[in-house]
N, C-alpha and C positions, 0 to 999 in steps of 0.2 A: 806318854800313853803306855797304859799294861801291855808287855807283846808276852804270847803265849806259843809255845811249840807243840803242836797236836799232833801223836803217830798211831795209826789205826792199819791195821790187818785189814788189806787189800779184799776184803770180802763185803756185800751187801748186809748180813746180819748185824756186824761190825759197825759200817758206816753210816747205815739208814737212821738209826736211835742219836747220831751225831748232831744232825743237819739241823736241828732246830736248836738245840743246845750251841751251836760254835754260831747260828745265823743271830743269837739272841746276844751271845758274848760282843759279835761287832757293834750290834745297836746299842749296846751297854759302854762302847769304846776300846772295848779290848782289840788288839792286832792280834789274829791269829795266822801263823802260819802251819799249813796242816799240810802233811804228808803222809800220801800213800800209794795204791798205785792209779796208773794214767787213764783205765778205763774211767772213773771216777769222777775227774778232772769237772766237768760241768755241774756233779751236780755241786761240788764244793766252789770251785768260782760264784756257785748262785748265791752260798750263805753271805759273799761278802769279804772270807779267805784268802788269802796268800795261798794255789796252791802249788806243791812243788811237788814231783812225782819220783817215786825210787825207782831204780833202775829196769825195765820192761822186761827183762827176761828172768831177773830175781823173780817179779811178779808172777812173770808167770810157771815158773819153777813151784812157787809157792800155792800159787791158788790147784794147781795141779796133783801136787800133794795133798793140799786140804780136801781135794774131791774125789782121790784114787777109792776104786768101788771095795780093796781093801778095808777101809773102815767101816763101810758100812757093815763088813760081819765082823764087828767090834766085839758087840757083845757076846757069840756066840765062842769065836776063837780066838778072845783075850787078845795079849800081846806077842803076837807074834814075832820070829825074826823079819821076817819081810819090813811087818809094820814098826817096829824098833829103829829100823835102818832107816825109813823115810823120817820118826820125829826128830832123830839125829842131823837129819838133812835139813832140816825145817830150821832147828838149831841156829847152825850153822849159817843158813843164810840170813837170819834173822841177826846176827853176829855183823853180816857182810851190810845188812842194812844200815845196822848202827855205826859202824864205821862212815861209810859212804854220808849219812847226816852229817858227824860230826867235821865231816871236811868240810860239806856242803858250809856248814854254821860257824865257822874257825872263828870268824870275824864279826858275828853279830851277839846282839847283847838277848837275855831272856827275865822275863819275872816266874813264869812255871812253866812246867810239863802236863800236858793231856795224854795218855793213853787208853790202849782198851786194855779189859783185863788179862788178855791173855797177849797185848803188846808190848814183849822184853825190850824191842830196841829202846821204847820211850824209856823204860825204867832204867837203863843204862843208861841214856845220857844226862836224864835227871840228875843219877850220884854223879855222873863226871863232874857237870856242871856245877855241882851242888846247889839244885835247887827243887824246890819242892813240888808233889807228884799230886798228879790229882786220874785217881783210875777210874774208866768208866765201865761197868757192868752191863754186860746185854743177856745173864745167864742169869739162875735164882745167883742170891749172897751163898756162897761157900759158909757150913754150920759153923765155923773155926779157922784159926788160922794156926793153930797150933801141929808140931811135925805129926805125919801118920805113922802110930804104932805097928808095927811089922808083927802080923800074926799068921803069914801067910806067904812060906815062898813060893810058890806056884810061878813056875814062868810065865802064865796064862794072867797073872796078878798084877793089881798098881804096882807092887812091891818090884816086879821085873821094869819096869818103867823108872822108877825111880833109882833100881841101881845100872840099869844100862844108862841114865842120863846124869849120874854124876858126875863123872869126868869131866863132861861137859859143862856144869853148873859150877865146878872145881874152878875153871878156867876161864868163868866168865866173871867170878867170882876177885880171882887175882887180876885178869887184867883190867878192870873196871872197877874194880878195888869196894866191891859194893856185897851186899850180904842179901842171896836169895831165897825164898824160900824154895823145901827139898822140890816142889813140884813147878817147875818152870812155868807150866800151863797157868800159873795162879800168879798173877803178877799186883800186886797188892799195893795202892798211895799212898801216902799221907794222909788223902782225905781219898773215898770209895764213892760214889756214885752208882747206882743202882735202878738200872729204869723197870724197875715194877712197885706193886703197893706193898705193906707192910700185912693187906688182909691177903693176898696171893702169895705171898714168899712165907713159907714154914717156918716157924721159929722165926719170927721178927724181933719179936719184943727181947731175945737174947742177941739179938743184932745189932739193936739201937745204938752202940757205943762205937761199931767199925763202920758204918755203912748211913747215907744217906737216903731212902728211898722215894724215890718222885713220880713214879710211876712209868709209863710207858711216854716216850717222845712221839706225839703225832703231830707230826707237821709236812707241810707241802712241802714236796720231792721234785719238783719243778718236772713233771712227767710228762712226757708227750706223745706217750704210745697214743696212738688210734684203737679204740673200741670203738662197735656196733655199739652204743647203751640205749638206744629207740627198740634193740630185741629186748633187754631185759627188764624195760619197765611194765609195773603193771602185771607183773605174774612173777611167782616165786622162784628162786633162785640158791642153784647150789654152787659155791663156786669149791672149787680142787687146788690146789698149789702143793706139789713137796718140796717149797723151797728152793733156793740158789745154789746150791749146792748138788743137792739127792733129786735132782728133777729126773736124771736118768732112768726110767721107770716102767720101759714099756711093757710090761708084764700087767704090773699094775694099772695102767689107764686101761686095759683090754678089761679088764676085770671094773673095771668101771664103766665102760662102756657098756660092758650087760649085764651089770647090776642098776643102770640106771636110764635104758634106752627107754624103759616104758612110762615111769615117775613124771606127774604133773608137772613140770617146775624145766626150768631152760637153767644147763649143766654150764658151767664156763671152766674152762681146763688150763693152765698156763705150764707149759711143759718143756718151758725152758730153751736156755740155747745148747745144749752137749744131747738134745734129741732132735732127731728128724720126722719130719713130718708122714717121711714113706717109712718108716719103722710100725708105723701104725696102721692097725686094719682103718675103715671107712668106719666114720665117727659117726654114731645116730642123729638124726637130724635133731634133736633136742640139744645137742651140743655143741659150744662155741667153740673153738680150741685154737692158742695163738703162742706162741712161742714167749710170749712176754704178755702182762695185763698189767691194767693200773690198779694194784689190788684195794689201796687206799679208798678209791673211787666205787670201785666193786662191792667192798664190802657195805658200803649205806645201801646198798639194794638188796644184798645176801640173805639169805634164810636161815644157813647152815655153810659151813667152811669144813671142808674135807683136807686136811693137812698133817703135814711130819712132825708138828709137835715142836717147831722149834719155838721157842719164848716170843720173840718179835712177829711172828706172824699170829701168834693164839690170841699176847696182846692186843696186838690191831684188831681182830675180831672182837675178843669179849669187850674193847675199847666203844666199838659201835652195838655192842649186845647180838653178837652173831654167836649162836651155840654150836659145838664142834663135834665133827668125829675123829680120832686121831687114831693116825695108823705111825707111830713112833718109830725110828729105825737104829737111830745111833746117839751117842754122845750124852746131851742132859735131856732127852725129849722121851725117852719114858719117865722120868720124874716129872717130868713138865705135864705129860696127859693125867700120868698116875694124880696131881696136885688138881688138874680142873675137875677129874672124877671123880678126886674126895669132896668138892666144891658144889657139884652136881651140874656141871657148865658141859657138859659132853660126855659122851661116850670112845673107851678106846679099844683097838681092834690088834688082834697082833700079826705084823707084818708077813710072818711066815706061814700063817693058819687062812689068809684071810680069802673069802671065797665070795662069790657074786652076788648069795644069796644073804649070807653077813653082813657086805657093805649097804643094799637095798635096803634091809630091815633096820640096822643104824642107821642111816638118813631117815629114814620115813617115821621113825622115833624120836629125834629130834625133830623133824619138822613137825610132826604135828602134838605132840606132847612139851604142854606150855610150862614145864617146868625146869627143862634148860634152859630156856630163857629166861623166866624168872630169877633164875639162878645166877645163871650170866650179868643180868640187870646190876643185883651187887655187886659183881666183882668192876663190873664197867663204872659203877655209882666211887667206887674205893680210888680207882685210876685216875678219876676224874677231881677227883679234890686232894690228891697228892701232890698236884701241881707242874706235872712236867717239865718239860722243856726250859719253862720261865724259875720255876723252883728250883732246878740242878742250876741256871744260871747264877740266880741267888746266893744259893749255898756256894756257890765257886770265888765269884767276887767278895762275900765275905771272909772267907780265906784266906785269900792273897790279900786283903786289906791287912787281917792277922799280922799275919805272917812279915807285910813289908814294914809294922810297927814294931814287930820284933826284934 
């Protein structure tokens, strides 16, 4: 039997696009054994998985840093020291991970590596092992892979980034006896996987040769939140989400709140577990709000999706032909709005401008102007014959078939 080693970044964006990809690998006969962290633990025993979980306070070291409200003013105050000093840490324990597998694995045997893209432990132990990588994308395909030209020393710069993180690529470099590219955050396989279309990702057709695209993974999450869905059938519906990460927000839901107490349509809000419920004034009766939603489920009733723009959630929508408005805050998710709006698939708002009377008038433009949707309709049409879930399998098992003929 093919046994594969899977290592995914302890985060929901990360692991959600997985689940149907590693639950198709077992039906195919592949062993997989997938590590990450423990929160996670169920839904990956669902695909079928070996799972094994890294160590619980790494995790949560790590997912802590990924959510510090630091980054969120990314884009305004560059790289700071502060934020310098935690990707160092990230580093680091990302270091501590790959060790900790490789004890864990001393004694068992492997045919490949699974990671995400921005998963180094996997890419480490791949060259230890020496064996061949297979990365999975949940962001657009990066234009190139080629080193970034230095035009620009600004401390404030990628350039500050790439030289405060040398040392440390220096030295993951010799001990792992493996060859990185300058930007850590870009962890690149042998063979790339890529869950969006070729008509949504920019520049595809100069991609064709690094990257596989299959579109978005939609597949059952084995979910078992409880919704009210008797309120929202049968009349339109806006649903909210910023994500697992940036839900911390409560400025913004107030601002939602009365940009949309009056609006035809039942609001539904999912606002996350690092918010409390008493953080929030009294939510107008038009609105659901729960700390967690099945959004999957939600969105076949949706009208319109109010979200941070990150890749897996816009997917999921324009997947069911839901038109969006996007209020983007960090990372790839003003490219991500910037790409639907060249598209015609939503509208996007900016985080620091945006006022009650802005957010109303983008919902009620989408909702009733049938040309997002239409819009959307293609890009959902492109998703849907890329092949997902079963296609990324495809392309994987053809590889290692490759490869073990090699």
């Amino acid at each position: 039997m093919t046994k594969a080693l899977y290592f995914s970044t302890p985060l929901e964006n990360r692991i959600n696009p997985t689940i149907g990809l590693v639950t198709e690998l077992v039906k195919q006969g592949h062993q997989i054994v997938y590590f990450t962290g423990k929160s996670f633990r169920k839904q990956i025993e669902h695909t079928g998985a070996e799972f094994r979980p890294i160590p619980k306070e790494t995790e949560d070291l790590l997912q802590s840093i990924i959510a510090d409200p630091s980054f969120q003013e990314l884009q305004k105050t560059g790289f700071t020291e502060d934020i310098l000093d935690k990707i160092m840490t990230m580093f680091q324990l990302q270091e501590s991970i790959t060790d900790f597998i490789l004890k864990d694995i001393k004694d068992e045997q492997y045919d490949y590596v699974l990671h995400d893209a921005q998963g180094l432990p996997g890419k480490l132990i791949a060259n230890t092992l020496n064996l061949p990588t297979i990365s999975t994308w949940t962001t657009f395909a990066p234009s190139d892979k080629a080193p970034i030209q230095n035009n620009n020393q600004k401390k404030t710069s990628i350039f500050a980034l790439l030289k405060e993180t040398a040392p440390i690529r220096k030295h993951l470099e010799q001990k792992y006896k493996v060859n990185l590219h300058e930007n850590l955050m870009l962890c690149y396989g042998d063979m790339n996987i890529c869950f969006t279309s070729k008509t949504f990702q920019k520049n595809a057709e100069k991609l064709a040769d690094q990257f596989v695209f299959v579109g978005p993974s939609i597949a059952d999450r084995f979910d078992e939140t409880e919704f009210p869905f008797d309120q929202i059938r049968d009349q339109r519906v806006v649903l909210m989400s910023m994500g697992s990460i940036l839900q911390n927000q409560p400025e913004l839901y107030q601002i939602a709140f009365e940009a949309l107490k009056d609006i035809e349509a039942k609001v539904v809000v999912s606002i996350g577990k690092n918010l409390s419920f008493n953080q929030l004034k009294k939510a107008p009766k038009n609105f659901i709000i729960q700390d967690y939603v099945p959004q999957l489920e939600i969105l076949q009733y949706a009208d319109v999706f109010i979200t941070h723009s990150g890749l897996n959630s816009v997917s999921e929508s324009l997947y069911f032909e839901v038109p969006l408005v996007m209020i983007p805050i960090r990372a790839d998710q003003p490219a991500v709005a910037k790409r639907i709006e060249e598209l015609g698939a939503g509208i996007r708002l900016d985080v620091n401008k945006i006022s009650p009377q802005q957010l109303k008038e983008a919902v009620l433009d989408v909702l009733y102007n049938p040309i997002y949707k239409e819009n959307g309709k293609i890009i959902s049409q492109s998703f849907k014959t890329a092949g997902g879930y079963v296609k990324a399998a495809e392309s994987i098992i053809q590889f290692v078939n490759r490869k073990q003929k090699d």
